[in-house]
N, C-alpha and C positions, 0 to 999 in steps of 0.2 A: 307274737313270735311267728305265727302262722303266717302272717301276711309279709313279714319279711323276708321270710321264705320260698313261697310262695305268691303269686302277683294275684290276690283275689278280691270277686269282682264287690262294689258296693251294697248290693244285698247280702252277699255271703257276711261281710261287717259288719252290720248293721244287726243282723241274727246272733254274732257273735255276742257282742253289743247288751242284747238284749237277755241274752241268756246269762249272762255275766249280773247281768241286774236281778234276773230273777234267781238267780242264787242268794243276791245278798238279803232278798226281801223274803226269800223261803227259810233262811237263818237267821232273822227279826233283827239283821243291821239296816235299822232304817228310822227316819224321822218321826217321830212322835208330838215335837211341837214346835209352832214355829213362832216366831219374834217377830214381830212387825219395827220398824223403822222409829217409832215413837215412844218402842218396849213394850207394848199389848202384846201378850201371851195367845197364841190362836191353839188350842189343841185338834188332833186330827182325826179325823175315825183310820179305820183298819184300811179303807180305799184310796183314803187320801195320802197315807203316808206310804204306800205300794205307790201309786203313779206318781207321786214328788221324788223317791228314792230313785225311781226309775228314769225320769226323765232328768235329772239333774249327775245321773249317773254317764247317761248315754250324752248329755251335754258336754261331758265334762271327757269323756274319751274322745268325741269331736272335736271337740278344742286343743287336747292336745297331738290330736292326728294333723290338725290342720296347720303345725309349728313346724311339723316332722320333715321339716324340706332340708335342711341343713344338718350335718352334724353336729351335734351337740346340743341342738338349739333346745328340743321337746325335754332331754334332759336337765337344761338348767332353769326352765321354765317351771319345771315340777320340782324343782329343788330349791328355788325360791318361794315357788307355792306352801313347799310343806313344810319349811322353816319358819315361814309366818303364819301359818296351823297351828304349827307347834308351840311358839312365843305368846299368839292367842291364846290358846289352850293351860297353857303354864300358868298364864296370869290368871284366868279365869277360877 
């Protein structure tokens, strides 16, 4: 919201970004194990699922900054993201 507002510069993001991340990793939303391609279960220590949460976090606000050129666009990009989240999730 800030940035819309406001024209601020790529560090100021980037902090945002990161702050954003460390909230969710300071309220233990965050990966605990990971599935490799073949289905091998990899568990994580306490470090590793801090910088996977984080870097997949701050990936994934990049990507959809990087849509944001058009109206509409970042929104249906995230609306077909989290409907197939969702139909995933449901099955699973």
């Amino acid at each position: 919201v800030l940035d819309d507002l406001f024209e601020l510069d790529a560090l100021t993001k980037l902090g945002g970004q990161l702050l954003a991340a460390g909230f969710l990793v300071a309220f233990g939303v965050q990966f605990y194990f990971f599935t490799g391609p073949d289905g091998q279960v990899f568990s994580l220590d306490p470090a590793q699922r801090a910088l996977l949460t984080g870097f997949l976090v701050v990936a994934t606000i990049n990507a959809v900054n990087f849509v944001d050129g058009l109206d509409g666009l970042a929104a249906g990009v995230v609306g077909v993201g989290a409907l197939a989240f969702f139909l995933f999730c449901y099955q699973l």
